[in-house]
Wavefront OBJ file of the C-alpha trace (Angstrom):
o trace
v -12.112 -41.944 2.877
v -11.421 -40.497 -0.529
v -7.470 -40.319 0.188
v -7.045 -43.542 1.281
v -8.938 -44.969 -1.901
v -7.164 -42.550 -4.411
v -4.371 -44.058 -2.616
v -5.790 -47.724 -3.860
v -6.280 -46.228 -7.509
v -3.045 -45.460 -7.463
v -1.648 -49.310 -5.978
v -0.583 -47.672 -2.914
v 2.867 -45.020 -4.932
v 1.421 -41.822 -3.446
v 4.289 -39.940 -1.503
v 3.052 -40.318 2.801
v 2.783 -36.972 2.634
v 0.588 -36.887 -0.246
v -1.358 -39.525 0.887
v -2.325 -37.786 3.944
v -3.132 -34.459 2.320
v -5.442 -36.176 0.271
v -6.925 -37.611 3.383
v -7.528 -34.167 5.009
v -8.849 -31.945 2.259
v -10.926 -34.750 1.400
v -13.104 -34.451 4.198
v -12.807 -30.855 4.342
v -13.784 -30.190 0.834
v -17.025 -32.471 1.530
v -17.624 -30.864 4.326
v -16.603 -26.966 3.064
v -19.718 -28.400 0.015
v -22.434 -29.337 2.871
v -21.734 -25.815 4.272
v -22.201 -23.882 1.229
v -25.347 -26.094 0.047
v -27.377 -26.024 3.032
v -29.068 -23.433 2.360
v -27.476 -23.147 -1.296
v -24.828 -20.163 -1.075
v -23.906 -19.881 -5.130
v -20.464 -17.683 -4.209
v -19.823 -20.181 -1.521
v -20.182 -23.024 -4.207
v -18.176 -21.460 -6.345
v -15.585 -20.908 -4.470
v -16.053 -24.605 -3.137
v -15.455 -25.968 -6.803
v -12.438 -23.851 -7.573
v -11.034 -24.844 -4.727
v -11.288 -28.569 -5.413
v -10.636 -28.561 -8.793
v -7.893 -26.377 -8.223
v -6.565 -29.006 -5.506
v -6.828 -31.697 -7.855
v -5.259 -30.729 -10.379
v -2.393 -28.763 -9.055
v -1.313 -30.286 -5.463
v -0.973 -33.857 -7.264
v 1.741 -32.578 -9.397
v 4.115 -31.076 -6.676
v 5.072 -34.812 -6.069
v 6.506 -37.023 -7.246
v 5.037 -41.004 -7.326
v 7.005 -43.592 -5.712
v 8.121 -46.907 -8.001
v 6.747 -49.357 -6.124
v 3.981 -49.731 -2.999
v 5.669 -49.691 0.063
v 5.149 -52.963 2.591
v 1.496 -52.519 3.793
v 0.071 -49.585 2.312
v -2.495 -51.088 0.709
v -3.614 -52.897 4.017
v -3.328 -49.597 5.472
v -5.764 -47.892 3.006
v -8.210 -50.620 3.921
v -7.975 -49.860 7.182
v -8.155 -46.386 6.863
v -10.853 -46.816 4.404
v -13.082 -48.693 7.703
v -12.002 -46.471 9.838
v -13.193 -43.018 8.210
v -16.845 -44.606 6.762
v -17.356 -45.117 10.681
v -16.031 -42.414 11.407
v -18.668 -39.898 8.689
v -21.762 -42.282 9.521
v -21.471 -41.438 13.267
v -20.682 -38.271 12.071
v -23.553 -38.044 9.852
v -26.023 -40.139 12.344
v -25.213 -37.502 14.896
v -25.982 -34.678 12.655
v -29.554 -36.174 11.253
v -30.463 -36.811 14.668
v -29.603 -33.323 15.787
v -31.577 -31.577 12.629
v -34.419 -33.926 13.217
v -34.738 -32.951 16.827
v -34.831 -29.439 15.776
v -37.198 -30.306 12.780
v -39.441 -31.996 15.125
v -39.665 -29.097 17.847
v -39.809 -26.546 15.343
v -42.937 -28.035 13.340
v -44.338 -28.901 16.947
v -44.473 -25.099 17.446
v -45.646 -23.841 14.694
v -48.561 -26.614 14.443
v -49.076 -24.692 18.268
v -48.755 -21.191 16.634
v -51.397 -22.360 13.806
v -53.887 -23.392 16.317
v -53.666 -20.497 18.153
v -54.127 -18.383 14.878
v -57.178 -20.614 14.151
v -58.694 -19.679 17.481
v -57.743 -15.730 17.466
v -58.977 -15.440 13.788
v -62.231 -17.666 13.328
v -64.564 -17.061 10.297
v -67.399 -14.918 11.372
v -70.966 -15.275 10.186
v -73.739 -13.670 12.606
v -76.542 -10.824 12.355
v -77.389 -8.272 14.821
v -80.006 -6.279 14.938
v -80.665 -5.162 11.161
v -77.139 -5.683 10.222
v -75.384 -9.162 9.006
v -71.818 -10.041 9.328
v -69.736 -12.017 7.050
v -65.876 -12.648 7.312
v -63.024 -14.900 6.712
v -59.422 -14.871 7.149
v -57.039 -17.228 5.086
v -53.574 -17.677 6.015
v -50.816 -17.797 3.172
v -48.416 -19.575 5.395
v -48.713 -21.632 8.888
v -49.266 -18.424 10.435
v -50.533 -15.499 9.190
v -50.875 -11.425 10.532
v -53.968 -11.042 9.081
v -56.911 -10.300 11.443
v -60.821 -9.977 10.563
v -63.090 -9.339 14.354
v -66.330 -8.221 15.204
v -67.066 -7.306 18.731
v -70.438 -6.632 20.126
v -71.243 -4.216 23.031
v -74.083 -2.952 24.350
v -76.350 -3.000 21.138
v -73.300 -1.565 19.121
v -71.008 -3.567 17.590
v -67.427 -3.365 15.548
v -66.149 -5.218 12.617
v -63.062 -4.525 11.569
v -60.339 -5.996 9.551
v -56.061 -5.683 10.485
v -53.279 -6.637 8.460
v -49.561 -6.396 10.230
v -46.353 -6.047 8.622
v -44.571 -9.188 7.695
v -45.174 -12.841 7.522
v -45.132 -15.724 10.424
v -45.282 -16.087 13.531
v -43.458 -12.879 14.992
v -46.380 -11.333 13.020
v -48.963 -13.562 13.960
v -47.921 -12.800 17.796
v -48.321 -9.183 17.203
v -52.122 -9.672 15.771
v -53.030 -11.416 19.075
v -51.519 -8.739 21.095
v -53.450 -6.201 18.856
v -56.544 -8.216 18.877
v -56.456 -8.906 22.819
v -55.743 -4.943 23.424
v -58.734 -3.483 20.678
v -61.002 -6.012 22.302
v -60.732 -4.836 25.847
v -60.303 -1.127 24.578
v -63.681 -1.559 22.733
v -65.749 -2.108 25.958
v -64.933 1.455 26.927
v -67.527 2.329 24.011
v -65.846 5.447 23.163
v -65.154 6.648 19.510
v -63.096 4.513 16.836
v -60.588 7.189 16.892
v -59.819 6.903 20.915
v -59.829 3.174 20.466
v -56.972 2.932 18.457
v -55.150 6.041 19.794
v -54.923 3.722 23.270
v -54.141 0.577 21.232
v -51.926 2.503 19.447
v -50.006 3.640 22.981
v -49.962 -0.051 24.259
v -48.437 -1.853 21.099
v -45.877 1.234 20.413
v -43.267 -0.778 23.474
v -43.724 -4.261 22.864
v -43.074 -4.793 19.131
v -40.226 -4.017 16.837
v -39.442 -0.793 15.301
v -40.284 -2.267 11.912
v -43.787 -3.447 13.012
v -47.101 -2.471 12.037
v -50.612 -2.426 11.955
v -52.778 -1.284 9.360
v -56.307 -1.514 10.234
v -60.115 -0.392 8.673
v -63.245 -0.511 11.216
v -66.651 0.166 11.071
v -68.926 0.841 14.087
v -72.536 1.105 14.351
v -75.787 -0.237 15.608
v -77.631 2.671 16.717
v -78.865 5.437 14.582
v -78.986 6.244 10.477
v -75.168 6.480 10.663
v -72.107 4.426 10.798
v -68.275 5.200 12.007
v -65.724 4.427 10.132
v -61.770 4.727 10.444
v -58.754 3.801 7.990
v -55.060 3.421 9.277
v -53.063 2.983 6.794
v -55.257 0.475 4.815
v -56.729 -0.367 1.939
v -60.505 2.094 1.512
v -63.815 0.687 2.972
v -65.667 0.136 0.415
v -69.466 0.713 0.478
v -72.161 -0.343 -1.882
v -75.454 1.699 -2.749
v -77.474 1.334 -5.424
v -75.420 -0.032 -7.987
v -72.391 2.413 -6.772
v -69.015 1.835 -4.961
v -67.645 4.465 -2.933
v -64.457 4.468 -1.391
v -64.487 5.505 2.390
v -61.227 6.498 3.722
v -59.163 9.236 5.279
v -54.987 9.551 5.019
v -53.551 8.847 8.461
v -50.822 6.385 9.427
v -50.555 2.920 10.190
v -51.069 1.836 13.770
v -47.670 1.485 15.657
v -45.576 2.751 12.964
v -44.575 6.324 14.842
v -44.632 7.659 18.343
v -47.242 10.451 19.191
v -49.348 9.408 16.495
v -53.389 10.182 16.670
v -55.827 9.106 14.934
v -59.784 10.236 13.612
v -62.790 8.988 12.441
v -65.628 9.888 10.440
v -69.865 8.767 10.441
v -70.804 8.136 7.183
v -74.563 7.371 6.351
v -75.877 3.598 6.390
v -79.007 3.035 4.395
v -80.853 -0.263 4.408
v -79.000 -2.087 1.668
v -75.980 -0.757 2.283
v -72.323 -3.061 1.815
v -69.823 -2.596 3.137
v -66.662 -4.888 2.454
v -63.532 -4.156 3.788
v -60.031 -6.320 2.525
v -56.960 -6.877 2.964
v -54.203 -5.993 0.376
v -53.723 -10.018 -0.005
v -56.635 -10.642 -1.859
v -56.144 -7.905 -4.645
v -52.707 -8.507 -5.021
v -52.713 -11.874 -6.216
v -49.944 -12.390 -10.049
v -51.293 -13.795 -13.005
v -48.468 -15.388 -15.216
v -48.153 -12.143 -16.962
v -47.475 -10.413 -13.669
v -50.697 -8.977 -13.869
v -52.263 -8.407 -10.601
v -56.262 -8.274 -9.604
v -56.143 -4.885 -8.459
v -58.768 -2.872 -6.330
v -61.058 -2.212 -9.850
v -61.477 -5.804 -10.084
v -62.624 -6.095 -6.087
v -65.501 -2.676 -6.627
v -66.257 -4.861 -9.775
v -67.796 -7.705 -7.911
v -69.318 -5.789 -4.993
v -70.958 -3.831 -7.675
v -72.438 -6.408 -9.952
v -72.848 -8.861 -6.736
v -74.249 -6.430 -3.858
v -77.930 -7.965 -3.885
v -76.664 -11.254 -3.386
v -75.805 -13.127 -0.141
v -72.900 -12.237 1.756
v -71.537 -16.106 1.348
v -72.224 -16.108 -2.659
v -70.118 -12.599 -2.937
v -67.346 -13.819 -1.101
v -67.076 -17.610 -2.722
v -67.128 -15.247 -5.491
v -64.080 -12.962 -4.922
v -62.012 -16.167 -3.448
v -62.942 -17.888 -6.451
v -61.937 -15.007 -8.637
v -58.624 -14.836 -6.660
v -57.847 -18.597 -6.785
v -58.492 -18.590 -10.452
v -56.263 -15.559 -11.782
v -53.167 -16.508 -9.156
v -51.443 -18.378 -6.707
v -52.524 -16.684 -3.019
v -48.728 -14.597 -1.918
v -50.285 -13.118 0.900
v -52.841 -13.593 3.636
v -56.451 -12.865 1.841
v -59.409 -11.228 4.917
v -62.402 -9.882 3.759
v -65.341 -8.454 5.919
v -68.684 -7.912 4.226
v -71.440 -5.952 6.599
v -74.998 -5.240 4.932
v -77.771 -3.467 6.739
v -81.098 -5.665 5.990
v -83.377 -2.977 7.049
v -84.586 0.605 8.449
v -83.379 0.869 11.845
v -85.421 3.659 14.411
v -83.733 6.895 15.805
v -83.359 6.064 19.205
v -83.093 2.346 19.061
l 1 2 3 4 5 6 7 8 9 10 11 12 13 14 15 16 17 18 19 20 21 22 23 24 25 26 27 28 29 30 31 32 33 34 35 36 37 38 39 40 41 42 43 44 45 46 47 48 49 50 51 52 53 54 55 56 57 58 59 60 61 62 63 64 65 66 67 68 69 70 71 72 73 74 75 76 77 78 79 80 81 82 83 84 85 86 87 88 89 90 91 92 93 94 95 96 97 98 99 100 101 102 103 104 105 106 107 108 109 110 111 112 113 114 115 116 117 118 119 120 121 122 123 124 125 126 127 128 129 130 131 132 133 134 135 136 137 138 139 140 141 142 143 144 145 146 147 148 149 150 151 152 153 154 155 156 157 158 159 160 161 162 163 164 165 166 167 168 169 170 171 172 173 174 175 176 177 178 179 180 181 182 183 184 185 186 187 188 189 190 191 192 193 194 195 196 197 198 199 200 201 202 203 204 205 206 207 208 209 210 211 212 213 214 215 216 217 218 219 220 221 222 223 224 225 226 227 228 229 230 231 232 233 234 235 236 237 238 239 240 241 242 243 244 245 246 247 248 249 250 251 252 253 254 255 256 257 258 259 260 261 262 263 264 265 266 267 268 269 270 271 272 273 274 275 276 277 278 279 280 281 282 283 284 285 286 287 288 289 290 291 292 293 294 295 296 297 298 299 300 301 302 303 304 305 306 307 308 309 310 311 312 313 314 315 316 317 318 319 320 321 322 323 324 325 326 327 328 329 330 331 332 333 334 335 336 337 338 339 340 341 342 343 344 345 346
């Protein structure tokens, strides 16, 4: 359309020949500029404007303009002028119905993805026994990978909190094959170790080499004592008196190398014990000086907060987080307390 009305501009003395590259490279240059913008290439753009400008101001010159309009030119720029305008708005009708269609199915999937998330990750708030469960998982995107359980067996139970490598929903499909296989792997009742050693085998084959979990559980319910077990994650931190200890032990992430085992540890469990265990996406949350929280600032609150309920200490570390930075990551926290003494044997 462009040719035909620099043709107009010019009352119809462009060379035929000129006239028609104009037509051409007209469209192609708008075209060659939707290519590079969508998503924004800046090379490609460049490129794109030296190209035109270098059209425009060099290709013109190579001819030379006629005196006079030749019978019907302008009429024919009209026409071609009609003729190209229906030509790009069927052009362009097709393409916004086509990206729309896509739009449509893809935000139809991931509103399906995000309700499934919701279901696999619900908050958790229950007691059993003499212990009281707290947890809550918030997703930075539609999707996240970030998984916060507890699963009860036989008067013992197992909170734990995962966090898998990468964002969305390939992600988000890996922490409910994860979830699904620790669930049904927990029934066996065997130690935290085994557990994910067989997880560990089962998720190794169906996710990609760059996948992985990193996971911290706690299992108890009978006796003075507690297991624990860190892969690859952030410490379990646990609350006693006014103290924060970090409880941890070096080992890899789950599903990040073949032949990989994995071991626990009991720790004791006092009544008025915490335990809180985190994800990395709720201490690493930027301040405008690039400043993160940090894992200080998380033993901070547990330590001046431990006597308080579970619900007021973690309003309190979401409200720290939403108040020093905008949330990059998925943010899961678990908070267990023991409420009182349990009996050998129980």
């Amino acid at each position: 359309m462009l040719g035909f009305a620099l043709d107009i501009l010019t009352r119809g003395r462009q060379p035929v020949t000129l006239l028609v590259l104009n037509v051409i490279f007209s469209g192609l240059i708008a075209v060659g500029y939707a290519i590079v913008s969508m998503p924004m290439r800046r090379w490609g753009y460049v490129a794109m404007v030296t190209g035109h400008f270098t059209y425009v101001f060099v290709i013109p010159r190579l001819f030379s303009f006629l005196p006079a309009a030749p019978p019907g030119r302008l009429t024919l720029d009209a026409v071609g002028i009609i003729v190209t305008v229906a030509i790009g708005y069927t052009c362009f009708l097709r393409f916004i119905s086509g990206t729309a269609t896509s739009l449509l199915r893809a935000q139809a999937e991931i509103a399906l993805a995000r309700d499934i998330h919701r279901v696999l990750v619900p908050a958790i708030e229950r007691r059993i026994g003499d212990f009281e469960f707290l947890g809550w998982s918030l997703a930075s995107g539609d999707v996240g990978g970030d998984l916060v359980d507890l699963v009860e067996q036989d008067g013992t139970w197992l909170g734990y909190v995962a966090d898998v490598s990468g964002h969305g929903v390939g992600p988000g499909v890996v922490m409910g094959m994860f979830k699904s296989a620790l669930r049904m792997r927990a029934r066996a009742g065997n130690s935290i170790a085994s557990l994910l050693d067989d997880v560990h085998a089962v998720l190794m084959p169906l996710k990609q080499s760059n996948t992985f979990v990193t996971v911290a559980c706690v299992r108890g319910g009978k006796g003075p004592e507690v297991e624990c077990a860190v892969a690859g994650h952030l410490p379990i931190l646990r609350v006693r008196n006014g103290r924060v200890d970090e409880v941890t032990c070096p080992q890899l992430a789950v599903g990040m190398f073949d032949e990989t085992t994995f071991a626990s540890s009991s720790i004791e469990c006092l009544p008025g014990d915490l335990f809180a265990l985190l994800t990395d996406g709720l201490i690493e949350v930027f301040n405008d000086q690039r400043d993160d929280l940090g894992f200080d600032w998380a033993k901070n609150v547990l330590k001046s907060s431990a006597d308080q309920p579970l619900a007021a200490i973690a309003n309190r570390m979401l409200a720290d987080a939403r108040a020093h930075g905008r949330q990059i990551d998925d943010q899961t926290l678990l908070l267990i307390r023991r409420t009182a003494q349990i009996c050998e044997g129980v």
